[in-house]
C-alpha positions as CSV (number, residue, x, y, z in Angstrom):
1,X,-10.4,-28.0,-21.6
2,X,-12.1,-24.9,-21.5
3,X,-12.2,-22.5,-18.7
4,X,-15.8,-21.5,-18.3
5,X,-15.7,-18.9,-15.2
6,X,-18.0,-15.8,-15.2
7,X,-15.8,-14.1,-12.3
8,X,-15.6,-10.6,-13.0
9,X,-13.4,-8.0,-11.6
10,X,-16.0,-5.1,-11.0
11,X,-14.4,-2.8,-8.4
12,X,-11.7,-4.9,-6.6
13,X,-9.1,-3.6,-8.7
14,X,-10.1,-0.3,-7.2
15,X,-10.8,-1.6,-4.0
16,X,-7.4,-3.1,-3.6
17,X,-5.4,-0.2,-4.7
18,X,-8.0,2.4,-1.9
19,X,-6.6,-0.2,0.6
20,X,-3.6,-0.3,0.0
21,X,-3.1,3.6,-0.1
22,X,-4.7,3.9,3.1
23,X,-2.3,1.6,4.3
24,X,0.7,2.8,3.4
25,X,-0.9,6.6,5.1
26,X,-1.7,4.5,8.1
27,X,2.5,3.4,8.4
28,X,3.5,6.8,7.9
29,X,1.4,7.8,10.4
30,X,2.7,5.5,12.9
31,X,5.9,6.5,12.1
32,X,4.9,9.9,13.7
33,X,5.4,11.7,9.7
34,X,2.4,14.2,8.9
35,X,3.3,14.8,5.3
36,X,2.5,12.0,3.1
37,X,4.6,13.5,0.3
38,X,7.4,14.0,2.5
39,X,7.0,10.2,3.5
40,X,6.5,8.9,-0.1
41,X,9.9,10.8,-1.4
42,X,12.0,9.4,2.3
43,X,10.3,5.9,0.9
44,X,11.7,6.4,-2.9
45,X,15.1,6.8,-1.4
46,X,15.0,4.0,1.5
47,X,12.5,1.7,0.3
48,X,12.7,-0.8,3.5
49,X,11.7,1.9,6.1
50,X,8.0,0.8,5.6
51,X,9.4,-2.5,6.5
52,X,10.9,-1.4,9.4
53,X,7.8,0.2,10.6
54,X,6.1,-3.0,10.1
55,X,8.7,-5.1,11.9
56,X,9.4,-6.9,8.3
57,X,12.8,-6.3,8.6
């Protein structure tokens, strides 16, 4: 059996990674932090605070 699908990636690799950026901005936002940096190194050291934010957790 042979797979014989023409499905191409184009640009939703791209796509996803845009949306998931601008999601991870949008919970730092909400989270009342202005410095994305500042966010991204708090996340690196407690990874479930986005979580938290989410109500994931």
């Amino acid at each position: 059996m042979t797979d014989d699908s023409k499905t191409r990636t184009g640009f939703l690799p791209r796509t996803m990674a845009a949306s998931l950026r601008n999601l991870a901005i949008s919970v730092f936002r909400q989270n009342g932090q202005t410095d994305s940096a500042a966010a991204l190194r708090h996340t690196n050291r407690d990874y479930l605070s986005p979580l938290t934010a989410l109500g994931l957790t």
